[in-house]
N, CA, C and O atoms as a printed pandas DataFrame, in Angstrom:
     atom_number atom_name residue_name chain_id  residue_number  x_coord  y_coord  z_coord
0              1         N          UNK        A               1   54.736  158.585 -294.626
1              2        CA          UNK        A               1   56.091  158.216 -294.229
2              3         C          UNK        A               1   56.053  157.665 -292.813
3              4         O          UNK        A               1   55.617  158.219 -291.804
4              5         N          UNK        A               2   56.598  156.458 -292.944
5              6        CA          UNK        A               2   56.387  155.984 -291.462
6              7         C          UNK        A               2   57.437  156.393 -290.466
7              8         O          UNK        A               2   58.614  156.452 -290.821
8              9         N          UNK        A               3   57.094  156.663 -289.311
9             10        CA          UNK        A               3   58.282  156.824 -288.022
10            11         C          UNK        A               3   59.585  155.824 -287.520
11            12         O          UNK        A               3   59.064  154.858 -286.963
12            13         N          UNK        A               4   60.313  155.755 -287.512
13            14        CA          UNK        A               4   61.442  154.770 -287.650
14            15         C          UNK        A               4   61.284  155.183 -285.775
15            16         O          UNK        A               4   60.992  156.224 -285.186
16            17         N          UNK        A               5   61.697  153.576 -285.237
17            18        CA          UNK        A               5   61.780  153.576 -283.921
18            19         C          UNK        A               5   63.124  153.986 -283.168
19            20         O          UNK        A               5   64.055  153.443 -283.761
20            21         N          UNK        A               6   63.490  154.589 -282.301
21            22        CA          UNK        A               6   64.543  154.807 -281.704
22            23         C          UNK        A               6   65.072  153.955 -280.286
23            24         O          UNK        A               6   64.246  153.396 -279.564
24            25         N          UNK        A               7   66.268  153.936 -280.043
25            26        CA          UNK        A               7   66.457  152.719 -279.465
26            27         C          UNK        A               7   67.538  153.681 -278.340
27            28         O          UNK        A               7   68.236  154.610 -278.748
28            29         N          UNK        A               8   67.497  153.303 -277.131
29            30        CA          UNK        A               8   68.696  153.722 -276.173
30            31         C          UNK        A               8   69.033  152.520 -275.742
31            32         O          UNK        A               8   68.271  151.739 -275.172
32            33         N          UNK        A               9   70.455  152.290 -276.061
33            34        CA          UNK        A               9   71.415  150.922 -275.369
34            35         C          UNK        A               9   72.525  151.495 -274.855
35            36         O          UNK        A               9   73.233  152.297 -275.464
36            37         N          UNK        A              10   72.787  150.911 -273.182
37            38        CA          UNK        A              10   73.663  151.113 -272.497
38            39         C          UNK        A              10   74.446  149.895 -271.873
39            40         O          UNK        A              10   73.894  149.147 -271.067
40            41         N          UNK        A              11   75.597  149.744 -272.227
41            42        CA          UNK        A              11   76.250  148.601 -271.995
42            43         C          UNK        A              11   77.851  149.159 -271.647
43            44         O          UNK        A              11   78.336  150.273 -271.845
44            45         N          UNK        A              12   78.469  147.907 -271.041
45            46        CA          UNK        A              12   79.417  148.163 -270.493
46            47         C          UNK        A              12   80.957  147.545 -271.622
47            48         O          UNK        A              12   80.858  146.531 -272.313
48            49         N          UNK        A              13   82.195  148.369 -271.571
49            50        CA          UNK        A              13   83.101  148.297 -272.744
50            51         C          UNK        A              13   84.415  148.642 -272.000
51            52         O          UNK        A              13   84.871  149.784 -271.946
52            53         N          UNK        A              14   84.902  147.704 -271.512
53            54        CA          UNK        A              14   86.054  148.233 -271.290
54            55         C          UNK        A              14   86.257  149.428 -270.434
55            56         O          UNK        A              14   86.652  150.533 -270.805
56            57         N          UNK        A              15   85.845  148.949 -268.907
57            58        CA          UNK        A              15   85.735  149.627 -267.816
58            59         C          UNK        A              15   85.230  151.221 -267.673
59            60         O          UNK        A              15   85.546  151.918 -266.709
60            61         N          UNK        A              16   84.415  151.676 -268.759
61            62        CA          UNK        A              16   83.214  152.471 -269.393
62            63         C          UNK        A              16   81.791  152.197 -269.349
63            64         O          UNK        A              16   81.488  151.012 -269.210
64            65         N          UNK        A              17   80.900  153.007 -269.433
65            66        CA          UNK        A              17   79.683  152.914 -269.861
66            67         C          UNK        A              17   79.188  153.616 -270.725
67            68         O          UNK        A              17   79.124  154.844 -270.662
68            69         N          UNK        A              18   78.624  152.663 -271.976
69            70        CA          UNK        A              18   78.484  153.492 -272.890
70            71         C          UNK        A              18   77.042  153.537 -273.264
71            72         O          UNK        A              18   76.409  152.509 -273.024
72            73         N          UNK        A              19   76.339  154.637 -273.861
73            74        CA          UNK        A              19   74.733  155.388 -273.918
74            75         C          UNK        A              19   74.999  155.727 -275.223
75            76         O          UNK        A              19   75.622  156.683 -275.685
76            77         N          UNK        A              20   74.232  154.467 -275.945
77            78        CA          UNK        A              20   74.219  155.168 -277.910
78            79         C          UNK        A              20   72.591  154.892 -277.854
79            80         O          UNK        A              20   71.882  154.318 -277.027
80            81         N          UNK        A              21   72.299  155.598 -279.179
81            82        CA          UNK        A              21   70.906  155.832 -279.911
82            83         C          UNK        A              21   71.354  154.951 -281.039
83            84         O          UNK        A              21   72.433  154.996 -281.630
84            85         N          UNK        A              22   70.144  153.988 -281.276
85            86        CA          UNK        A              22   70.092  153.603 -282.589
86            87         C          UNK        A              22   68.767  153.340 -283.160
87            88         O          UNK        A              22   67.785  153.752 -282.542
88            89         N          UNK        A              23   68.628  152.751 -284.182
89            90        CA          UNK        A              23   67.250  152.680 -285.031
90            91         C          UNK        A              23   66.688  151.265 -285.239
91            92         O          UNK        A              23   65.568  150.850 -285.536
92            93         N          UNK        A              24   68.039  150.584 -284.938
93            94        CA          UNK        A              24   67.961  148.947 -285.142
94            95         C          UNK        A              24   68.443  148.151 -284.235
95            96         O          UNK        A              24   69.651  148.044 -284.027
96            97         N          UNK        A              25   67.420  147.425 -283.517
97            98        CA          UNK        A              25   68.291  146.232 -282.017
98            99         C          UNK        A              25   67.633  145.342 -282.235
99           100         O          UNK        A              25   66.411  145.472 -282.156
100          101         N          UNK        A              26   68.372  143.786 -282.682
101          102        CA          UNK        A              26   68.053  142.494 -282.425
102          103         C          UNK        A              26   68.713  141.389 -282.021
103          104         O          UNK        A              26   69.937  141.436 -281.899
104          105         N          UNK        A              27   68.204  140.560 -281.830
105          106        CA          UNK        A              27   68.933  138.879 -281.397
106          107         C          UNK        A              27   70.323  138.817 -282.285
107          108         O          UNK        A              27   71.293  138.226 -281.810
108          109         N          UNK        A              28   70.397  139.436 -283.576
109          110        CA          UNK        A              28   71.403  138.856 -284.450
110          111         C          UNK        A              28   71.937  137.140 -284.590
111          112         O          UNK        A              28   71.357  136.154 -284.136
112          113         N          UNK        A              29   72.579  137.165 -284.978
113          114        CA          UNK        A              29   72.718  135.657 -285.775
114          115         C          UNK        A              29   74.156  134.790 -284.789
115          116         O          UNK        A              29   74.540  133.621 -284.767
116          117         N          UNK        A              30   74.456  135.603 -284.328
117          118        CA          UNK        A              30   75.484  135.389 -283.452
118          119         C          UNK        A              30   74.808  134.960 -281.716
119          120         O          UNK        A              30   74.066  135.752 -281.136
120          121         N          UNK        A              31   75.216  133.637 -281.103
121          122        CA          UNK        A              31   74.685  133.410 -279.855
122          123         C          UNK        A              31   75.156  134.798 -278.976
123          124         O          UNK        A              31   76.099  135.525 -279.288
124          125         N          UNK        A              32   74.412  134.948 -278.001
125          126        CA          UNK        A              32   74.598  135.758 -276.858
126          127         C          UNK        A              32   74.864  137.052 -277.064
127          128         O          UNK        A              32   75.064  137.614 -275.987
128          129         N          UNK        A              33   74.972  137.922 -278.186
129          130        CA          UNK        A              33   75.416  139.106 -278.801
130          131         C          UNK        A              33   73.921  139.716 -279.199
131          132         O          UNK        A              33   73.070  138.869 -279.472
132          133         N          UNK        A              34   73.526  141.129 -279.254
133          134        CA          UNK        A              34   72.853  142.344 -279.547
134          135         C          UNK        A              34   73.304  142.917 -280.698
135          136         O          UNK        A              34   74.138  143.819 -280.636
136          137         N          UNK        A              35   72.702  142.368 -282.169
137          138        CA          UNK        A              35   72.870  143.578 -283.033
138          139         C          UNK        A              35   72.737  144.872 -282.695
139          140         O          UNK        A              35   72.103  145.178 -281.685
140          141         N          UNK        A              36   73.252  145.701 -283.407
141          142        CA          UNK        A              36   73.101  147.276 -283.101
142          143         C          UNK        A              36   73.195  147.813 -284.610
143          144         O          UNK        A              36   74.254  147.928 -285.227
144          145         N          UNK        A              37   71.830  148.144 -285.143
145          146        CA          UNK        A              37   72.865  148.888 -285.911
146          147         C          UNK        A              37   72.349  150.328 -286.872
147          148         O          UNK        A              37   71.310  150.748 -286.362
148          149         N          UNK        A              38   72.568  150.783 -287.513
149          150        CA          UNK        A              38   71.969  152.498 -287.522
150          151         C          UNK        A              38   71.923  153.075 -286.405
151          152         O          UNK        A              38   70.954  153.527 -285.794
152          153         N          UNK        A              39   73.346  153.042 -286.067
153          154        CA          UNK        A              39   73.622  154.373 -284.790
154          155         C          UNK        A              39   73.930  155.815 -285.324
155          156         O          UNK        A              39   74.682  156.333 -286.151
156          157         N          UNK        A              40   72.714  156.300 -284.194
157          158        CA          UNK        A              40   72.853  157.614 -284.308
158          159         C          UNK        A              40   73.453  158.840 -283.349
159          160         O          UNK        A              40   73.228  158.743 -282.143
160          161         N          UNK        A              41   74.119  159.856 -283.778
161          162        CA          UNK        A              41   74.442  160.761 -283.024
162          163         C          UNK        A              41   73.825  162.207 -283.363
163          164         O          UNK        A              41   73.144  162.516 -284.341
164          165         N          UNK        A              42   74.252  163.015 -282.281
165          166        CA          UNK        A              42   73.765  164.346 -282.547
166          167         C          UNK        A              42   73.923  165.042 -283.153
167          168         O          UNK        A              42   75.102  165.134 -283.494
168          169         N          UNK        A              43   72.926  166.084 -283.783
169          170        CA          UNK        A              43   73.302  167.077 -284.793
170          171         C          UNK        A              43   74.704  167.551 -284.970
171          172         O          UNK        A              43   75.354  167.769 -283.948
172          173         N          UNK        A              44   75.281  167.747 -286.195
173          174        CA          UNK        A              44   76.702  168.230 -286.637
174          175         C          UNK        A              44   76.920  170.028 -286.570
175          176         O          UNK        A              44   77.878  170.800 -286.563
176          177         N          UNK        A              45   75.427  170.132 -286.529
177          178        CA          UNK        A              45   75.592  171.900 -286.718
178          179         C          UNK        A              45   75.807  172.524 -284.946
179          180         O          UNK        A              45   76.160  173.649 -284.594
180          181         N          UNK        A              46   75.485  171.454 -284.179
181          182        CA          UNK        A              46   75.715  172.235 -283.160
182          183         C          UNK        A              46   77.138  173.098 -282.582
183          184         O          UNK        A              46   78.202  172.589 -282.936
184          185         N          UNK        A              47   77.218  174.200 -281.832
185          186        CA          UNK        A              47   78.376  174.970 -281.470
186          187         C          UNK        A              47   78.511  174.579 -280.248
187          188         O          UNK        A              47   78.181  175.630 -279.698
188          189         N          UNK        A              48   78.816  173.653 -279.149
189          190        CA          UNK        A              48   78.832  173.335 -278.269
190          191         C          UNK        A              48   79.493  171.929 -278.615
191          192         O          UNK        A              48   78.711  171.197 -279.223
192          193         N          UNK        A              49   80.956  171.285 -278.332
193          194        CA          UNK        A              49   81.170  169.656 -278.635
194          195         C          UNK        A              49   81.338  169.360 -277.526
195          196         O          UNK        A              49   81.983  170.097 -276.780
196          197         N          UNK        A              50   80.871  168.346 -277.162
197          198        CA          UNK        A              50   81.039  167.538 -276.633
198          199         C          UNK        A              50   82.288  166.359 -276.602
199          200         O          UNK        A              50   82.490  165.687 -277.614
200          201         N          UNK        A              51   82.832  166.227 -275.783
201          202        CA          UNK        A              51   84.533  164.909 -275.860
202          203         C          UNK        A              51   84.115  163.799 -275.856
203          204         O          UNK        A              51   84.859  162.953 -276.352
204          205         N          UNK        A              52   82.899  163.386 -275.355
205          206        CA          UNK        A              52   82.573  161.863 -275.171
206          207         C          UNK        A              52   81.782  161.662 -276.957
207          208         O          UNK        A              52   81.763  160.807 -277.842
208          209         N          UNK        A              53   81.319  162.804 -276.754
209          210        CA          UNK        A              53   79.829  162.410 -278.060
210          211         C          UNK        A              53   81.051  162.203 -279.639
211          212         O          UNK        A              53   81.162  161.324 -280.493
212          213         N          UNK        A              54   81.698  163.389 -279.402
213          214        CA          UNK        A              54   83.092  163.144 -280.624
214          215         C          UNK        A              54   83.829  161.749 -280.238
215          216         O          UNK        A              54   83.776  161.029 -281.235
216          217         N          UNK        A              55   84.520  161.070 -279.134
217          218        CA          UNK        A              55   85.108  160.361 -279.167
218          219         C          UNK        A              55   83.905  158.420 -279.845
219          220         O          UNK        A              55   84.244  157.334 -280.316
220          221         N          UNK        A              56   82.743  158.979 -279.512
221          222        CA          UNK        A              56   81.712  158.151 -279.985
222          223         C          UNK        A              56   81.631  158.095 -281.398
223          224         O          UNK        A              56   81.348  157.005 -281.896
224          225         N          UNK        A              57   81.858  159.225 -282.249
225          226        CA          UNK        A              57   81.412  158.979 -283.332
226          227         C          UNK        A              57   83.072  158.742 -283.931
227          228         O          UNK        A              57   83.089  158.096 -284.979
228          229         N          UNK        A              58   84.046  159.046 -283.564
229          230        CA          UNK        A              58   84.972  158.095 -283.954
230          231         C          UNK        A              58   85.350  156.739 -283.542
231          232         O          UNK        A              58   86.228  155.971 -283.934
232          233         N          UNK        A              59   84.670  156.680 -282.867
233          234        CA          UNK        A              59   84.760  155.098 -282.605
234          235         C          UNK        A              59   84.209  154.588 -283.203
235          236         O          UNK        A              59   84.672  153.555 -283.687
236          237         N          UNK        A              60   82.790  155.050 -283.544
237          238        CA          UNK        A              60   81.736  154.203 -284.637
238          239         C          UNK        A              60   81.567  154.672 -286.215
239          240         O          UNK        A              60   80.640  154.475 -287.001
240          241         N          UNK        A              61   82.675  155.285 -286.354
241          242        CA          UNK        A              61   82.830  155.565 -287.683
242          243         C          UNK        A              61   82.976  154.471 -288.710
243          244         O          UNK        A              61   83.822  153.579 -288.655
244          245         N          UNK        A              62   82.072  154.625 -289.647
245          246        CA          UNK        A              62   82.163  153.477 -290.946
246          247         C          UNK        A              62   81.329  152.026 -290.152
247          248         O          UNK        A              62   81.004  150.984 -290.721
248          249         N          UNK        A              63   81.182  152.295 -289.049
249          250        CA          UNK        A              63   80.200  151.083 -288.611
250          251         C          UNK        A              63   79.112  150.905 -289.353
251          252         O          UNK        A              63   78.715  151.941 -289.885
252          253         N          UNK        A              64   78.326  149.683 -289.630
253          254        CA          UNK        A              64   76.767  149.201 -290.201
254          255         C          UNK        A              64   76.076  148.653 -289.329
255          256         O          UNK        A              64   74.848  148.617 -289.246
256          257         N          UNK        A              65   77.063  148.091 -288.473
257          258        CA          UNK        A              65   76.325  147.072 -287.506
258          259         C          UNK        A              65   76.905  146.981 -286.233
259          260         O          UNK        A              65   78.073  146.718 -286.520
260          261         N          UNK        A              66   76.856  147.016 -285.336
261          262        CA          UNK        A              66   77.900  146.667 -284.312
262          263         C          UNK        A              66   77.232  145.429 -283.248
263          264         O          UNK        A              66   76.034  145.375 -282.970
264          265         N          UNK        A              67   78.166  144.567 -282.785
265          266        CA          UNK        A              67   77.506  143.040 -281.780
266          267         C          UNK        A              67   78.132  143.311 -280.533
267          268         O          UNK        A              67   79.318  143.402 -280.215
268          269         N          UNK        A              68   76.764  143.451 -279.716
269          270        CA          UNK        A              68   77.058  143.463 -278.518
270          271         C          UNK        A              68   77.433  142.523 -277.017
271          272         O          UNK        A              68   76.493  142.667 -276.234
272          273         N          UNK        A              69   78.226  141.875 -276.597
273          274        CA          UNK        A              69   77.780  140.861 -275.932
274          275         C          UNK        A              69   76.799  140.558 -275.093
275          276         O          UNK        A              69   76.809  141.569 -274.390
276          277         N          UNK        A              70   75.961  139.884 -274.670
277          278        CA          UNK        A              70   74.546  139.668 -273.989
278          279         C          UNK        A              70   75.158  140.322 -272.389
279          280         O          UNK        A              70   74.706  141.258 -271.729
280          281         N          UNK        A              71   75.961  139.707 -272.198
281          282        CA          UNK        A              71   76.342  140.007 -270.824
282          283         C          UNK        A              71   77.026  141.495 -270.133
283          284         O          UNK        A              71   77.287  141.710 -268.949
284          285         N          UNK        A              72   77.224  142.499 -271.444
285          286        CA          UNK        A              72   77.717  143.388 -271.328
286          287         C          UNK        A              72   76.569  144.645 -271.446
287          288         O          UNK        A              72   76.845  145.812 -271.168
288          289         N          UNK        A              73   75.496  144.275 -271.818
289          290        CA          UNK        A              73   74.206  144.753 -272.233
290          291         C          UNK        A              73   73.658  145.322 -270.334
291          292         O          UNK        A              73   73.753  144.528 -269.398
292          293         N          UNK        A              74   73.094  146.878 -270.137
293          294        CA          UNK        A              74   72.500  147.196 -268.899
294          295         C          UNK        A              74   71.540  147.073 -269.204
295          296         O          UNK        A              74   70.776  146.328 -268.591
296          297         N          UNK        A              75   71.098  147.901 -270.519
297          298        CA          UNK        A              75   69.314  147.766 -270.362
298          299         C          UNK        A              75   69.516  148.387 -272.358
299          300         O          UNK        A              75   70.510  148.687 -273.019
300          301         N          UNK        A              76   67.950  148.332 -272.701
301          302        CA          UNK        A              76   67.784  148.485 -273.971
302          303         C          UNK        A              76   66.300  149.264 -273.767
303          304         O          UNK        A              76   65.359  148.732 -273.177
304          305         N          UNK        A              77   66.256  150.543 -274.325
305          306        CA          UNK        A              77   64.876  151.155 -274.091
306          307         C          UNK        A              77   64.194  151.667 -275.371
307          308         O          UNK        A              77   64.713  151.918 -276.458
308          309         N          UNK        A              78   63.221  151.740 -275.081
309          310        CA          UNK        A              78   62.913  152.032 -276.905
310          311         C          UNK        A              78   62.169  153.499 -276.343
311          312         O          UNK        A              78   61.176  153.617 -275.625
312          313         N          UNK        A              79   63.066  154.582 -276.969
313          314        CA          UNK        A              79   62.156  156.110 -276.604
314          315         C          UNK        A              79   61.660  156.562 -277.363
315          316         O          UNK        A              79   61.388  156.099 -278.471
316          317         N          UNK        A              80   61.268  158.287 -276.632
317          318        CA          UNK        A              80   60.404  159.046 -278.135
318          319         C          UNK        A              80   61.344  159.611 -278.998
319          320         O          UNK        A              80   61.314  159.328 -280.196
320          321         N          UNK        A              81   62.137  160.339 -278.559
321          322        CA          UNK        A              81   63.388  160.786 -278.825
322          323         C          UNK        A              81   64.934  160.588 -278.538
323          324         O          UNK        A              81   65.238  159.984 -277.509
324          325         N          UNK        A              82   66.079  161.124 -279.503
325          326        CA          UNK        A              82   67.081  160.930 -279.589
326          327         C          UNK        A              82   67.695  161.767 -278.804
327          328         O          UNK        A              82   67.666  162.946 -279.156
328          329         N          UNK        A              83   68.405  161.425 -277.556
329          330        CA          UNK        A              83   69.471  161.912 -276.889
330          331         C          UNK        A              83   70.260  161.975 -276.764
331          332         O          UNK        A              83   70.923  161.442 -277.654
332          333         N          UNK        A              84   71.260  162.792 -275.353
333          334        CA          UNK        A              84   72.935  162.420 -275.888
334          335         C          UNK        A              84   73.668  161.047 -275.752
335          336         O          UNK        A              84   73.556  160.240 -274.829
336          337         N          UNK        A              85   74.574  160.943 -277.060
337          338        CA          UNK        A              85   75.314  159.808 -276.618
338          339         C          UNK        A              85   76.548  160.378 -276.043
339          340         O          UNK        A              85   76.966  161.471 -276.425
340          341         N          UNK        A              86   77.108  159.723 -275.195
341          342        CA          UNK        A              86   77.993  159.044 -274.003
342          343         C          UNK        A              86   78.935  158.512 -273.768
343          344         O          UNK        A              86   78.926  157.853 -274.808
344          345         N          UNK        A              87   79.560  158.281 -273.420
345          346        CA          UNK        A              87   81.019  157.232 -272.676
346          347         C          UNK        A              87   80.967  158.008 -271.226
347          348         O          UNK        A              87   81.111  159.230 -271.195
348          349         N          UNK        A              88   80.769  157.301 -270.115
349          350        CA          UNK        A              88   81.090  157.048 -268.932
350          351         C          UNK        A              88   81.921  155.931 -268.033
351          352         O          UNK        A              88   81.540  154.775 -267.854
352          353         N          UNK        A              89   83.175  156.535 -267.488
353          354        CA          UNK        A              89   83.671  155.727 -266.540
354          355         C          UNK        A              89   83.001  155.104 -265.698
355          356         O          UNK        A              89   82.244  155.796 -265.017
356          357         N          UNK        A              90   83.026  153.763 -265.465
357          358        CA          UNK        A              90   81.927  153.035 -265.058
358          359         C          UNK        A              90   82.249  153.267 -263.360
359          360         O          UNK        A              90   81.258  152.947 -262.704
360          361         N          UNK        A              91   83.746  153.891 -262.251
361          362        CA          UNK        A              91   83.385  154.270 -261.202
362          363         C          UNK        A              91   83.233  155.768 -260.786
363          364         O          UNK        A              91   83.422  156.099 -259.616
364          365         N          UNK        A              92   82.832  156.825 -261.916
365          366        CA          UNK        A              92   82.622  157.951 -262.238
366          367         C          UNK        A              92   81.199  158.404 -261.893
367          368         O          UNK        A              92   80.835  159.557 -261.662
368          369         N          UNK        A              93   80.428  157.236 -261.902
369          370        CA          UNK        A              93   78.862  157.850 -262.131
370          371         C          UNK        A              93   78.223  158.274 -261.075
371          372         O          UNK        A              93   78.510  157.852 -259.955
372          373         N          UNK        A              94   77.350  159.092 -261.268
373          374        CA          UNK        A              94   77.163  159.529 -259.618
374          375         C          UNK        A              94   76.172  158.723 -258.638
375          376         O          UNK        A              94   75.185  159.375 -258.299
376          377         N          UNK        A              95   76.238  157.787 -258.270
377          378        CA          UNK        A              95   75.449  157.368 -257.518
378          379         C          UNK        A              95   74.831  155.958 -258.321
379          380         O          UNK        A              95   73.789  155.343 -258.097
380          381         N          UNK        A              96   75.716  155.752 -259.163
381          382        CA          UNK        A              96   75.602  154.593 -259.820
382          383         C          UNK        A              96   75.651  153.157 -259.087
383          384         O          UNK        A              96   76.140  153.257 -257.962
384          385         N          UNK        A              97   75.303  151.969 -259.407
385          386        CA          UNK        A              97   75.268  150.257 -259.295
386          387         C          UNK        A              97   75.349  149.451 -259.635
387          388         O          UNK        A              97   75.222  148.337 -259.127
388          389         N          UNK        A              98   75.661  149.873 -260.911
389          390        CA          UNK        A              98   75.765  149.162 -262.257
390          391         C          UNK        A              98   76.714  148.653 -262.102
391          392         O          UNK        A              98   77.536  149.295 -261.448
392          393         N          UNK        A              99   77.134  147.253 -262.596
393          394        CA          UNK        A              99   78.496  146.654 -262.381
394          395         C          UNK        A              99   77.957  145.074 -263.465
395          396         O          UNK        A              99   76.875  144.487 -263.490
396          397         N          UNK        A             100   79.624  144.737 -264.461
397          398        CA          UNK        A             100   79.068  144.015 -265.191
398          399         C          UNK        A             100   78.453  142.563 -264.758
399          400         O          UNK        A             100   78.906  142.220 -263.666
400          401         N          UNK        A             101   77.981  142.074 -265.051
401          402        CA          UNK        A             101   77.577  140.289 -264.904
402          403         C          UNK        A             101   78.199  139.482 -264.888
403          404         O          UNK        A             101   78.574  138.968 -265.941
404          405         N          UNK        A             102   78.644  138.940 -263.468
405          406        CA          UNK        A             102   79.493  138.365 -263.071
406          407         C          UNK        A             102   80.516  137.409 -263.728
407          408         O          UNK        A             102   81.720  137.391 -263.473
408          409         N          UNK        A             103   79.588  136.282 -264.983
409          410        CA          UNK        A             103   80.545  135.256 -265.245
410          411         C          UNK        A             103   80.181  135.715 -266.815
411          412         O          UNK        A             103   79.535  136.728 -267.081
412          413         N          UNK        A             104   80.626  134.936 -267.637
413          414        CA          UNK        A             104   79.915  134.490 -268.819
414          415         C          UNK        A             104   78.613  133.676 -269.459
415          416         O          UNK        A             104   78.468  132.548 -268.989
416          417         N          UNK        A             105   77.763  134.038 -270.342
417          418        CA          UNK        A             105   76.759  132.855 -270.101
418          419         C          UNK        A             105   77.293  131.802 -271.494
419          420         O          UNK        A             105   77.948  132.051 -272.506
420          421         N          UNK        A             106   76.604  130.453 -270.919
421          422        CA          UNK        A             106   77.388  129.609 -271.613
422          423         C          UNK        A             106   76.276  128.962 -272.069
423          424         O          UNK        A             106   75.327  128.858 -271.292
424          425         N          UNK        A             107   76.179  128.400 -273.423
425          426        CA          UNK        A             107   74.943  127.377 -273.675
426          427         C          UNK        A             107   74.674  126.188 -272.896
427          428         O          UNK        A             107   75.410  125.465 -272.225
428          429         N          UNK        A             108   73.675  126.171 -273.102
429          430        CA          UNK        A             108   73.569  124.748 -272.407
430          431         C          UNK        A             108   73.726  123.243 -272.958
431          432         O          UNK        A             108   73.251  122.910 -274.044
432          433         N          UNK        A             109   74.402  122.401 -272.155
433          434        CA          UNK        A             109   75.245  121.274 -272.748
434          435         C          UNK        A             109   73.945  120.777 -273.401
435          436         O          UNK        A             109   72.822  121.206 -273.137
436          437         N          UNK        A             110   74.295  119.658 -274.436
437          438        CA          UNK        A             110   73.801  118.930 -275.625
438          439         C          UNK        A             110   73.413  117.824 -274.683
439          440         O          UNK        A             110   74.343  117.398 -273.999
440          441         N          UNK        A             111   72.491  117.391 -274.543
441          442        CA          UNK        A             111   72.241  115.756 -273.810
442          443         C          UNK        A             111   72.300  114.738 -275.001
443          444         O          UNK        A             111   72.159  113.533 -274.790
């Protein structure tokens, strides 16, 4: 049985920062956008909830795929393991720098 890869993507949503796990990240078919998709969250049996990790999995409820914009993208890491997912106020963080990318990126004109 082979090991399925795990993925940490943190990108920015609406004056948030958000930290999901998934299994699947590519170019997708769409310019400038990050497929996402087989997102995962944390065990259901745990006795401890979390508000961000619940408000995550209703947000991504019934999702398959989700597109990310290129420009909204911080970083994409491929780990050993699955950690917590997240929502952070993006002037909340402690000692954070993160701030989104300034303009839009635009293709480049047709000559």
């Amino acid at each position: 049985m082979s090991k399925k890869n795990i993925f940490r993507i943190i990108f920015h949503n609406q004056g948030n920062i958000y930290e999901v796990y998934a299994h699947e990240v590519s170019q997708g078919g769409m310019y400038a956008f990050v497929e996402v998709a087989d997102i995962m969250f944390g065990e259901r049996s745990q006795l401890v909830v979390d508000p961000s990790d619940e408000k995550l999995k209703s947000e991504f409820a019934g999702v398959k795929r989700t597109y990310i914009p290129l420009h909204a993208v911080v970083r994409i890491d491929e780990v050993e393991k699955e950690g917590q997912a997240k929502i952070v106020p993006a002037g909340e963080s402690k000692g954070s720098n993160v701030a989104p990318f300034p303009m839009p990126i635009k293709p480049p004109a047709a000559e």
